[in-house]
C-alpha positions in Angstrom: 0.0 0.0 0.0 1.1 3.6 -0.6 0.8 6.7 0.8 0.0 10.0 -1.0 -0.4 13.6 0.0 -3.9 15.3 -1.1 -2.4 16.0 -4.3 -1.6 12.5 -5.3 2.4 13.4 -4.6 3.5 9.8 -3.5 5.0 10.0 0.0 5.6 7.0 1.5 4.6 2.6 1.3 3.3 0.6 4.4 5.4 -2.6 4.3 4.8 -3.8 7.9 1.2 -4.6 7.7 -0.5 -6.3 10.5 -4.3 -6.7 9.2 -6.3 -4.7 6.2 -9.7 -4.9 4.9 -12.2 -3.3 2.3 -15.9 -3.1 2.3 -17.7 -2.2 -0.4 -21.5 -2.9 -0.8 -23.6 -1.6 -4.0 -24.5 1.2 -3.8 -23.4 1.5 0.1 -20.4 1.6 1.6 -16.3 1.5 0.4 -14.2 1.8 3.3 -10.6 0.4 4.3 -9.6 -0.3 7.9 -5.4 -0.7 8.2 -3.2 -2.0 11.1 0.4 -1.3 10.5 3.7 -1.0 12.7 4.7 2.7 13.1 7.6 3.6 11.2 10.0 6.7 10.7 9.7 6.4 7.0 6.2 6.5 7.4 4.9 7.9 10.5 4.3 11.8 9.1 2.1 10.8 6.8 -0.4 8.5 8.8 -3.0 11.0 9.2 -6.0 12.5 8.3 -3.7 14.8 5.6 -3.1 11.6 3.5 -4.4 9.0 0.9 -3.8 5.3 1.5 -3.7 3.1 -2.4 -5.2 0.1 -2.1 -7.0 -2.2 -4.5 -5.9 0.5 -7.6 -8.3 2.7 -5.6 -7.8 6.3 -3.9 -9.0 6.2 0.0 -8.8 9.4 2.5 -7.7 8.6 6.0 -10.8 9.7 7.5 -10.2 8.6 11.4 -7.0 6.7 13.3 -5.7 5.2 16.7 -2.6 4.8 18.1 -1.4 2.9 20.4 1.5 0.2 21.7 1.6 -3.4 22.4 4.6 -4.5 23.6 7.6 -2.9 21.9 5.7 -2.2 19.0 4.1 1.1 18.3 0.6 0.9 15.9 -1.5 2.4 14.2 -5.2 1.5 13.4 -6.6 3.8 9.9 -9.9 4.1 9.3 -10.3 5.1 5.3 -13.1 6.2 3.1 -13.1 6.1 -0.5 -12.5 9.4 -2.0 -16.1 9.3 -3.3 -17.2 10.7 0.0 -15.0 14.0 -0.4 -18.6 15.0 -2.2 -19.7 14.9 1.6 -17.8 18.3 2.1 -20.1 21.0 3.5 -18.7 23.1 0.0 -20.2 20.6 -2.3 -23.9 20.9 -0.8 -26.5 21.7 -3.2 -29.7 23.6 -1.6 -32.0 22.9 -4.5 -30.8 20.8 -8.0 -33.4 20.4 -10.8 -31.6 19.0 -14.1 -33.5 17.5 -17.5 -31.1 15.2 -20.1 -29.6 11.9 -20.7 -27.9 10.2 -17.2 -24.5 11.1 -18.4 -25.6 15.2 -18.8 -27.4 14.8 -15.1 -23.9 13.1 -13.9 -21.8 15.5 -15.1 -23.4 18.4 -13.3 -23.9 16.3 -10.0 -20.0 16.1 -10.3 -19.3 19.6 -11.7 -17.0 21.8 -9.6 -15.9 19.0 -7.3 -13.1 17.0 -9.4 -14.5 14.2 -10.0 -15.4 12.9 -13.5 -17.8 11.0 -15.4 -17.4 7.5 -16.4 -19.4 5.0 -18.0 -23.0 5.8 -18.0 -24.8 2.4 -19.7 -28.1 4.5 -19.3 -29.3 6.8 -21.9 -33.4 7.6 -21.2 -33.6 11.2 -20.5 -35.0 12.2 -17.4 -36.5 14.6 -15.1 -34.0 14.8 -11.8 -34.6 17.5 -9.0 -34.0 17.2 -4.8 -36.3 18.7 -2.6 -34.1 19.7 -0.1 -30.6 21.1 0.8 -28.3 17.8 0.2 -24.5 16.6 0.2 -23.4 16.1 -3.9 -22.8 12.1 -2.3 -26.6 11.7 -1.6 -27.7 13.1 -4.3 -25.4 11.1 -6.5 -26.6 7.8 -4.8 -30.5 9.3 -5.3 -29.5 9.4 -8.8 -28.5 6.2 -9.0 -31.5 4.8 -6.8 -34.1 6.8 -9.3 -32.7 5.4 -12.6 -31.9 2.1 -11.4 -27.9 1.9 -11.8 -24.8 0.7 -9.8 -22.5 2.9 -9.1 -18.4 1.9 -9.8 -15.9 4.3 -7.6 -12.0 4.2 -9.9 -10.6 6.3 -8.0 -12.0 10.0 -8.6 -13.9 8.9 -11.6 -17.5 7.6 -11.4 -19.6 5.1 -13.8 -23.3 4.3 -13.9 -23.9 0.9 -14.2 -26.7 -1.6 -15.3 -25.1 -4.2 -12.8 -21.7 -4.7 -11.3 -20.3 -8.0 -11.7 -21.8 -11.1 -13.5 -23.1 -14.3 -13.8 -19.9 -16.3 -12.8 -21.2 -19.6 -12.4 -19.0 -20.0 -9.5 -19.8 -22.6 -6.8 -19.7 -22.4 -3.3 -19.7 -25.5 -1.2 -19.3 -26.5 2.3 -15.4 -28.7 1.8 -14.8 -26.7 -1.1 -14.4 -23.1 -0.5 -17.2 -22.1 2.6 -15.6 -22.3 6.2 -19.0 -20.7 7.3 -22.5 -20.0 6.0 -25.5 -18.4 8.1 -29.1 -18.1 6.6 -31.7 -15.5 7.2 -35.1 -15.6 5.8 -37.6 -12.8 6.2 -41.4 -13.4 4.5 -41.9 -9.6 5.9 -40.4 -8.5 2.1 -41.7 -10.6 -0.4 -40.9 -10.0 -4.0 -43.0 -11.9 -6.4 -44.5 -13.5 -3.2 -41.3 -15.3 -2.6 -39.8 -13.9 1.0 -36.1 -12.3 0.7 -33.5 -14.6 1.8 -30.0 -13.2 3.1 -26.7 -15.3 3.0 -23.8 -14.7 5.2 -20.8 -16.2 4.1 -16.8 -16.8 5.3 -14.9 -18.2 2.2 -12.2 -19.2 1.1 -10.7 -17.6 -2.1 -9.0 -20.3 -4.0 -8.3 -18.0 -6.6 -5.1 -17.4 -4.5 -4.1 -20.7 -5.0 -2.0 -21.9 -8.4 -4.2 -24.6 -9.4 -7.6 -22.2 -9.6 -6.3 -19.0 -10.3 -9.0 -16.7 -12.0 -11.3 -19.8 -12.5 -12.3 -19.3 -8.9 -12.4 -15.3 -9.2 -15.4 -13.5 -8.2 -16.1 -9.9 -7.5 -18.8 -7.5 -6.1 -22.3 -8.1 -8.0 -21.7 -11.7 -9.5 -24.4 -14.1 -9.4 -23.1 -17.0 -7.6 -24.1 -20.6 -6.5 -24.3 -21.3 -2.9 -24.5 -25.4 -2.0 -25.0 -26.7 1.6 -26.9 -30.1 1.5 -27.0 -30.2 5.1 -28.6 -26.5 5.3 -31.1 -27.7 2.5 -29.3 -24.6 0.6 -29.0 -24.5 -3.2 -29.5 -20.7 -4.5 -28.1 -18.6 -7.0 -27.9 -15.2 -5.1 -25.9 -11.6 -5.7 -22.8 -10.8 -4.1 -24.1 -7.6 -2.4 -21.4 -7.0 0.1 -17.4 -8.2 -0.2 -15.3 -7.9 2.4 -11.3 -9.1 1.6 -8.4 -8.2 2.4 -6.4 -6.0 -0.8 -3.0 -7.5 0.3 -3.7 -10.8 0.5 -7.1 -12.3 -0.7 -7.4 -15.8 1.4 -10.7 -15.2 4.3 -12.8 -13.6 3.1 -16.7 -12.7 3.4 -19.9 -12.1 1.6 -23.2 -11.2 2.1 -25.6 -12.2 -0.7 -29.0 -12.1 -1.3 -31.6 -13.5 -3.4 -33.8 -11.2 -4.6 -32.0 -7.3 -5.1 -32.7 -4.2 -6.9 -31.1 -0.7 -7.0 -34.7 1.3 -7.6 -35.8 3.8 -5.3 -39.0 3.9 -4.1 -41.7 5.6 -5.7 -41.8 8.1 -3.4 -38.4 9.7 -4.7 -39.5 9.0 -7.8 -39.9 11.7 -10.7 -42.0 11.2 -13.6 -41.5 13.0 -16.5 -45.1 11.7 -17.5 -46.8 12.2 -14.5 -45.6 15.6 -14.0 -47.7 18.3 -15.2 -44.7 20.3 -16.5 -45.6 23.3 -19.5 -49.3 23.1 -18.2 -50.7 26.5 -18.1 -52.5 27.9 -14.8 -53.7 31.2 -15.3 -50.9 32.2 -17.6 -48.5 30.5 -15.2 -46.4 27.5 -15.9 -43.2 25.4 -14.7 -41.2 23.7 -17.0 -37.9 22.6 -17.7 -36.7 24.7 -20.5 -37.9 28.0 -18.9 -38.7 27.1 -15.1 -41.4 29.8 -14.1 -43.5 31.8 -16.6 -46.0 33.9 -16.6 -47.8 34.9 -20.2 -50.5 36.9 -21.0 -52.9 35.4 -22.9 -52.3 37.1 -26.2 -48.5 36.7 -26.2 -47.3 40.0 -25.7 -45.7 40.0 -22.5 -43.9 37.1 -20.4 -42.1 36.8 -17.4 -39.4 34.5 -16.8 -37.9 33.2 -13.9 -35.3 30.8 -13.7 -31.9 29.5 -12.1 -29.7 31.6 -15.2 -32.8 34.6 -16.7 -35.0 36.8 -14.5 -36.8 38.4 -17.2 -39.9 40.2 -18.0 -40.2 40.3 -21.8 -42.3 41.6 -24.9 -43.6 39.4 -27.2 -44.9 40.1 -31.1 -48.1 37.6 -30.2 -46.5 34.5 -31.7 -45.5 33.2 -28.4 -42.2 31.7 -30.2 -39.9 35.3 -30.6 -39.6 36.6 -26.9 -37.5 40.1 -26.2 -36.0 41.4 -22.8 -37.5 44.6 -21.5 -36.6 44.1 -18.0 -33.8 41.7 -17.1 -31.3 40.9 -14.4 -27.0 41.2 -15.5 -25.1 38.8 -13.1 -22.4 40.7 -14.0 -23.0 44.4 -13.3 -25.6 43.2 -10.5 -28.4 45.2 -11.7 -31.9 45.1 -13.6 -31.8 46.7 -16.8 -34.4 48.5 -18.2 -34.1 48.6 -22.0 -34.4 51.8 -24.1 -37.1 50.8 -26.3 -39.3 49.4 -23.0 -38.7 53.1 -22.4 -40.0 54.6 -25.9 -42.8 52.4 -27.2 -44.5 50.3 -23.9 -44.6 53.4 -21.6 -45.2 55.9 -23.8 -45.3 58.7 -21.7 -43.6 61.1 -24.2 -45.6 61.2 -27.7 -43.1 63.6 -29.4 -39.8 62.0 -30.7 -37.4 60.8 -27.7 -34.5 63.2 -28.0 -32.2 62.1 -24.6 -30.3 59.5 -24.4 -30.3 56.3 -22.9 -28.3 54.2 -21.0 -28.6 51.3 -19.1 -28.0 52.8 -16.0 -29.8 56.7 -17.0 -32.5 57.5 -18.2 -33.4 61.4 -17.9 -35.7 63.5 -17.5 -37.9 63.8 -20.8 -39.4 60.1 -19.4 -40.1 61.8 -15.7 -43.8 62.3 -16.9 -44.5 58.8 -16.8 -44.2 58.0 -13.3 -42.1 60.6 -11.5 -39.4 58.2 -10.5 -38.4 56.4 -14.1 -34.9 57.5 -13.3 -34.1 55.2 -10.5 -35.6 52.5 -12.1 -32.4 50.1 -13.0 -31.8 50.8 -9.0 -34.5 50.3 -6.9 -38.0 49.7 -8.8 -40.2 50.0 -11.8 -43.4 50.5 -12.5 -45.3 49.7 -16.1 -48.6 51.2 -15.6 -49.9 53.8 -19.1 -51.7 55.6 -17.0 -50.5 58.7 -18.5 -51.1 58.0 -21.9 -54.6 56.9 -21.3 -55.6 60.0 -19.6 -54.3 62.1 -23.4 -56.3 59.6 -25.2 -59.4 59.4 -23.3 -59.1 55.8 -21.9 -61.2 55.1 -18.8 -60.8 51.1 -19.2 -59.3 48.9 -16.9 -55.5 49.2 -16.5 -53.4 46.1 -15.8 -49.3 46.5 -15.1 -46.8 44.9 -13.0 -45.1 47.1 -10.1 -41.6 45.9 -9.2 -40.2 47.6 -5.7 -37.4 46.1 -2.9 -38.2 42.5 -3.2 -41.9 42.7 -4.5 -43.3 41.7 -7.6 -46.8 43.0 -7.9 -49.7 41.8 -11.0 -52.4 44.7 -11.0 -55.7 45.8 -11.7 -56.8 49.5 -11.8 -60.3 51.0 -12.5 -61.4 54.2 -12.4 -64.7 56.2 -12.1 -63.2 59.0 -14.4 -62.3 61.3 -11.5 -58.8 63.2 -12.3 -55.8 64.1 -10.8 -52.9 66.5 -11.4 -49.8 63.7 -11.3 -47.5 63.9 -8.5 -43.4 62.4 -8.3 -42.5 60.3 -5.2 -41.5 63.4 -3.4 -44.8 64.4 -4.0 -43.7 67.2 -6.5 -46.7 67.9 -8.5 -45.4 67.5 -12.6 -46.1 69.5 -15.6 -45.6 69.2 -19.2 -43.1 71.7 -20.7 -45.0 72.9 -23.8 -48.7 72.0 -24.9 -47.4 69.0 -27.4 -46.3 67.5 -24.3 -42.6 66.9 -25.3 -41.3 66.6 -21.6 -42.1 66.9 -18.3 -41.1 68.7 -15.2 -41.8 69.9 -11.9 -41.3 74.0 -12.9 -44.6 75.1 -12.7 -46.1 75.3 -16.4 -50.1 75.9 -17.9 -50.3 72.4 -18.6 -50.1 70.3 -15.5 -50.0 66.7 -16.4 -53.2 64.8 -15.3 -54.7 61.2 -14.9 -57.7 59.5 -14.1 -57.4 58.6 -10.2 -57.4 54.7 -10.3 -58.2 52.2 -7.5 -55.6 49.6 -7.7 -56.5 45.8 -6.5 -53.2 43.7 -6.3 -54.8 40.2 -8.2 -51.0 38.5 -7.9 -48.1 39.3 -5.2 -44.4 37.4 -5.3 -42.7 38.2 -2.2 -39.9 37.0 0.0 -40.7 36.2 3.5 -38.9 34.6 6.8 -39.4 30.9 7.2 -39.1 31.0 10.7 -38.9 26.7 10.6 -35.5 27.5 8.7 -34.1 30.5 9.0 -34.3 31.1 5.4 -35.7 33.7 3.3 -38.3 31.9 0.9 -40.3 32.9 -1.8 -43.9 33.5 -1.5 -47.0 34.2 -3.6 -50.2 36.1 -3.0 -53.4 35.2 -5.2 -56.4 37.1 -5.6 -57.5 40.7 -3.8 -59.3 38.7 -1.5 -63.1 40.2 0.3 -61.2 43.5 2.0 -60.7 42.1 5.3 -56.8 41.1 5.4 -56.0 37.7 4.5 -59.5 36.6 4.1 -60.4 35.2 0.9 -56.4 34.9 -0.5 -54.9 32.0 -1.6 -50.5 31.8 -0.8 -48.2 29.3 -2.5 -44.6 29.0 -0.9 -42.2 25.6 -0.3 -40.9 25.5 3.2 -38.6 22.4 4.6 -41.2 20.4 4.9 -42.9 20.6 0.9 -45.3 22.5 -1.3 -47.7 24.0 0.1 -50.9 25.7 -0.9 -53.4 27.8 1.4 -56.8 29.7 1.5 -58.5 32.0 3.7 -62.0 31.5 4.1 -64.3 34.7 5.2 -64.2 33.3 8.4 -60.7 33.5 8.9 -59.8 29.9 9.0 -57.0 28.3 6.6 -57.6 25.6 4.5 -54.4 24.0 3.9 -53.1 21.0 0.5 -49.4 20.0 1.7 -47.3 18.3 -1.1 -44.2 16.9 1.0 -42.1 13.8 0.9 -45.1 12.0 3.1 -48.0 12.6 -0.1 -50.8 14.6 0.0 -51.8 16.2 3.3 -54.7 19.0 3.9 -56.6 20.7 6.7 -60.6 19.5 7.1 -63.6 20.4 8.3 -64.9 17.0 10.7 -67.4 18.4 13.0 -65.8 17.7 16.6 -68.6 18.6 19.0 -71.8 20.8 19.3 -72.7 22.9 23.0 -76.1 23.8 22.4 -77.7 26.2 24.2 -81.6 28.1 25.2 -81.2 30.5 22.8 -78.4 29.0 19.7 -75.5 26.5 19.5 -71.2 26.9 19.5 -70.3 24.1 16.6 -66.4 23.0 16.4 -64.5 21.4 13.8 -61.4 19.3 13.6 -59.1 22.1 12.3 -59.8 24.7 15.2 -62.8 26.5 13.3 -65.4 27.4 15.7 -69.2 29.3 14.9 -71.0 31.0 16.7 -75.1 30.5 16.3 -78.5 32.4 17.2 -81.8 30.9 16.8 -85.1 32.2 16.9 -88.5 30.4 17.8 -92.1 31.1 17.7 -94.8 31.1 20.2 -94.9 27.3 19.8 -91.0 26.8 21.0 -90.0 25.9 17.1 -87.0 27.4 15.7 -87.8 29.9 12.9 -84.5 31.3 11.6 -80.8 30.4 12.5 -77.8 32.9 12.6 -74.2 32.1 11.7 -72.8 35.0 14.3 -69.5 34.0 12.8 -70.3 34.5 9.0 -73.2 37.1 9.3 -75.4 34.4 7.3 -78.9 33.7 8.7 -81.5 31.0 7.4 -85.1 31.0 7.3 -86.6 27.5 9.0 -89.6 26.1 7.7 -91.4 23.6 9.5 -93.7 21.1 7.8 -96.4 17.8 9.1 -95.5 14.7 9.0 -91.9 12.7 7.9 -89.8 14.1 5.1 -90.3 12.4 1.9 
């Protein structure tokens, strides 16, 4: 065995070895465990700064002892494959959605962490994500779980499998090569109503010896016979599990089994077919080109929001031929506003636009519009025409997107026709500069720059908020204007640790609640729990903490005429009738 420094610079070989072992199962663990006599030549490099080679493979000296017995001084290494330097803290991905072939998905589970891709015997393209903040290891072993293949460490490269090993048709028999065999049945997993059967075995490995050779071979993943007349055992199983020692191969043990499979459960299972990606819901939709976009119906305006674009866009009605109007540059940190957002989609100015535009300025000939166009790559923007409507007459509904701090609001605006000089955000009533309305500004002119005073109902909010489960910031949504009286009658869409969720307020106040989480399908309900009646109504509770408030009325006869819902302001006439009902 040899020892190298993190950067594969050899440093040292462990010739005094007492004991050694690797265990590798598929799919599971690849560790080394190493007794060796402490040595001058090698006693700087046994630690936790070093990479032992055994087997041809790379493993990290992840935990040791030391200690004496007798005159001897040793050393016992504990040794992870350098697959689980994707453990590091550094590597972790907080969310990871990808959409290709299994070698594309590989390649960016691996990206930016030094390892490379090897052979990938799957080619289906699929639908990947993680629901949850994760080490690059786990979700590399997900992976592999959700498309059914068996992962093969070479050192810092990685391969994708169909199986490991093969069908051998090696025997092993009690006189021959088993010195010890333990069966374990359990009919609590049955597959193909058959229970699983488990096989512990300490062998012999007569490939060590001359007269075998590599007739006897057998590795991690073969299909094997196991023989014990005695036992009553004759199986072909799957070497699961291989324990050996890498210096000498003589004991050695296995653990087999005769039914095995590498799929996930469905429950971490994404199906490209079963989800509703592109689907549109009220000019929303998630996909995996785009991620998150929102289109008006007639295909002039889009947003789009995804891991590389935040974008809201003009469109020529097509819905194929898409242009930036308001975007985000990773590289000079800012939203840009484009110059011909400016000219032709606010339109505040009818005359020619005679300034010039940058994408950091944009001066003061556009100030009419809104009164704060200026800062609008900094801090927020606004796309209502209110303006323009009021010069052509337009009292019709107005619908525009406000943008502000870490808001993103969808409006409506109606007005009765009232009218309002325009005012800036310092409250700086605004004027235009001549009567063709060629600029604004906030000299006092004769033509003051009016519009139609408009009541604005927010129909869709996107907002960041504190999860207080996890610390985090998380994005939120806000649907509807709801009935005037706070929360009640919105719907909210956010994901929190625990899953999707999505909630309404009724006019009563109470949430009504659809989680999608790891678990399935969850929701609040509305089970009646218990009933206090009383002389002159009833208090009526539910499962999910609702509780109303009734009033009855009765006649002179004692029956109840009319009820009253105290807690929905809804009352109901009562009519009473002879006899049973029908």
């Amino acid at each position: 065995m040899k020892l190298y420094d993190k950067n594969l610079v050899h440093k040292a070989t462990l010739e005094n070895i007492v004991r050694s072992e690797i265990s590798e199962g598929i799919n599971a663990e690849y560790t080394l465990t190493v007794t060796t006599i402490i040595e001058d030549a090698t006693k700087a490099y046994l630690n936790h700064n070093h990479i032992v080679e055994a087997d041809d493979n790379y493993f990290n000296i992840a935990a040791y002892r030391i200690y004496r017995s007798g005159a001897a001084q040793l050393i016992d290494l504990e040794c992870e494959q350098v697959s689980y330097d994707l453990n590091d803290p550094a590597y972790d991905k907080e969310y990871f959605t990808e959409d290709g072939t299994p070698t594309y998905i590989l390649g960016k589970i691996l990206q930016g962490t030094g390892f490379s891709v090897g052979t990938v015997e799957f080619t289906k393209v699929a639908t990947y994500s993680i629901q949850q903040k994760m080490s690059r290891r786990s979700i590399l072993l997900e992976f592999a779980s959700y498309i059914g293949a068996e992962i093969k460490f070479d050192k810092y490269t990685v391969s994708l499998l169909t199986r490991r090993g093969a069908d051998t048709g090696i025997e092993f028999k009690i006189g021959k090569n088993i010195k010890g065999i333990e069966k374990y049945i359990d009919a609590r997993n049955m597959v193909d109503g058959q229970p699983t059967v488990a096989y512990d075995l300490n062998v012999v490995e007569l490939r060590s010896l001359p007269e075998f050779g590599a007739l006897e071979a057998f590795a991690l993943g073969d299909t094997v016979r196991i023989l014990d007349s005695e036992l009553g055992i004759d199986a072909n199983v799957r070497i699961v599990r291989y324990h050996f020692d890498p210096v000498k191969r003589i004991n050695s043990s296995l653990e087999a089994l005769n039914f095995f499979s590498t799929l996930s459960d469905t429950i971490y299972r994404i199906q490209r077919d079963t989800v509703q990606k592109d689907e549109l819901y009220y000019g929303a939709r998630i996909g995996p080109e785009n991620g998150f976009e929102s289109i008006r119906s007639d295909n002039m305006a889009r947003g789009v929001f995804n891991a590389d674009l935040f974008a809201l866009q003009a469109g020529d009605g097509s819905g194929g031929n898409w242009e930036n109007k308001v975007y985000f540059d990773p590289v000079e940190g800012k939203y840009i506003f484009d110059g011909l957002l400016s000219a032709s989609a606010i339109e505040a100015v009818s005359a020619a636009i005679d300034v010039v535009i940058s994408n950091t300025v944009i001066v003061n000939n556009l100030y009419a519009e809104k009164g704060n166009i200026s800062e609008l790559t900094v801090d927020q923007l606004d796309t209502s025409t209110m303006v323009q409507k009021y010069l052509n007459g337009d009292k019709s509904d107005l619908h525009y997107i406000k943008i502000y701090e870490q808001n993103i609001e969808f409006i409506e605006a109606q007005t009765s026709g009232q009218s309002a000089q325009l005012l800036n955000r310092s409250g700086q009533p605004l004027y235009w500069v001549d009567e063709n309305h060629a600029g604004s500004t906030t000299n006092e002119t004769d033509w003051p720059i009016m519009v139609y005073v408009y009541t604005e109902y927010v129909k869709l909010k996107h907002y960041f908020e504190l999860d207080s489960q996890s610390g985090y910031m998380i994005p939120k949504m806000v649907w509807g204007t709801g009935f005037g009286d706070g929360d009640k009658g919105k719907a909210f869409i956010f994901k929190d640790n625990d899953g999707l969720v999505f909630q309404y307020v009724n006019s009563a106040g109470i949430t009504r609640e659809i989680r999608l989480g790891e678990a399935g399908v969850s929701g609040t309900g509305e089970d009646l729990s218990s009933i206090a009646l009383y002389a002159d109504g009833m208090i009526t509770s539910y499962g999910d903490g609702a509780v109303y408030d009734w009033d009855w009325i009765k006649d002179g006869s004692g029956q109840i005429t009319s009820i009253t819902n105290n807690t929905t302001n809804n009352t109901t006439t009562i009519t009473w009738n002879a006899g049973n009902k029908p």
